[in-house]
One Martini backbone bead per residue (centre of mass of N, CA, C, O) as a GRO file, in nm:
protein
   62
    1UNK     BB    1   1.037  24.658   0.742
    2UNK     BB    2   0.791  24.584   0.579
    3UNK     BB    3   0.872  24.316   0.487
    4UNK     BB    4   0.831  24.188   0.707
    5UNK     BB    5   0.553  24.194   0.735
    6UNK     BB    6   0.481  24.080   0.488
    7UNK     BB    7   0.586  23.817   0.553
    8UNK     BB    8   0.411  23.745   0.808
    9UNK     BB    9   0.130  23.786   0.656
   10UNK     BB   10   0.175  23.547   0.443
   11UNK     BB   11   0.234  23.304   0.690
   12UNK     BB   12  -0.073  23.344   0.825
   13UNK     BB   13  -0.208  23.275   0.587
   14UNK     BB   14  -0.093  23.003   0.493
   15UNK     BB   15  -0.165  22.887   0.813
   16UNK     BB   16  -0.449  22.907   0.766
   17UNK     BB   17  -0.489  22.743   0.445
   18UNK     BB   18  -0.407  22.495   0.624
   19UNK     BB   19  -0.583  22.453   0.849
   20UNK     BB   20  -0.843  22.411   0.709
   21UNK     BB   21  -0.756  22.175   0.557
   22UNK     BB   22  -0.753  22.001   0.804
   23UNK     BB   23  -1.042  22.072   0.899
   24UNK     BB   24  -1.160  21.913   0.655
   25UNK     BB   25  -1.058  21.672   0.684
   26UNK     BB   26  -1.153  21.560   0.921
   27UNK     BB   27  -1.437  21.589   0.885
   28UNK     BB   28  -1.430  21.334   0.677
   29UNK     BB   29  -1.236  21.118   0.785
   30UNK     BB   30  -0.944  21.039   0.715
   31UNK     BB   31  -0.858  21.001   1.050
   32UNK     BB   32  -0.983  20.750   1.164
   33UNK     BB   33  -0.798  20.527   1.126
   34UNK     BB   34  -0.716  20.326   1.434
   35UNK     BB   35  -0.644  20.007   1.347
   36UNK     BB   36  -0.427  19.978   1.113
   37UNK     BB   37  -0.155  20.058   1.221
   38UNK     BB   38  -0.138  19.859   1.451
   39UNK     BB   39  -0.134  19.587   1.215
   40UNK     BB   40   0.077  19.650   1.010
   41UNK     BB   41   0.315  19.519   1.107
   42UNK     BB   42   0.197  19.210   1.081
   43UNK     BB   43   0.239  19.217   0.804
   44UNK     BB   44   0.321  19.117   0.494
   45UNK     BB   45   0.421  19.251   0.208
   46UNK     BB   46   0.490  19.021   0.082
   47UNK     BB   47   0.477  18.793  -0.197
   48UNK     BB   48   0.479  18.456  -0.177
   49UNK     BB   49   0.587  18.243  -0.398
   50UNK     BB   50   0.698  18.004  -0.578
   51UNK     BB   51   0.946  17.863  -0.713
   52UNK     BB   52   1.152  17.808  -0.953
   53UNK     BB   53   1.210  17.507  -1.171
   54UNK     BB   54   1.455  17.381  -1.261
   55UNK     BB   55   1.593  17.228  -1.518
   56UNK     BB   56   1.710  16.928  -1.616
   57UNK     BB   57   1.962  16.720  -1.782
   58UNK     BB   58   2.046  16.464  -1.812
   59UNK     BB   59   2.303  16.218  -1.841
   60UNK     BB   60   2.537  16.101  -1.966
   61UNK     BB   61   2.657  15.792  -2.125
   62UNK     BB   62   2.971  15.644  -2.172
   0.00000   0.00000   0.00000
């Protein structure tokens, strides 16, 4: 039965110093960012580049 408590308590601790980490980020601003998310969709990811030109050797004449 103490290791349910023992293992309670340092769940309890683990959600604290987990919460605190959270209200810290929020604090500093990480989370402001409002507006990219929302037009991330409409951009493309990919660079789009132009294709290479295959060389072709003319043909002979027999």
């Amino acid at each position: 039965m103490s290791v349910i408590y023992l293992l309670i308590s340092v769940s309890i601790f683990v959600a604290i110093v987990f919460f605190i980490a959270f209200i810290m980020a929020v604090k500093k601003g990480q989370y402001d960012d409002d507006y990219t998310p929302s037009v991330r969709m409409l951009f493309d990811d990919e660079i789009k580049t132009k294709p290479k030109q295959i060389k072709t050797t003319p043909e002979k004449k027999v």
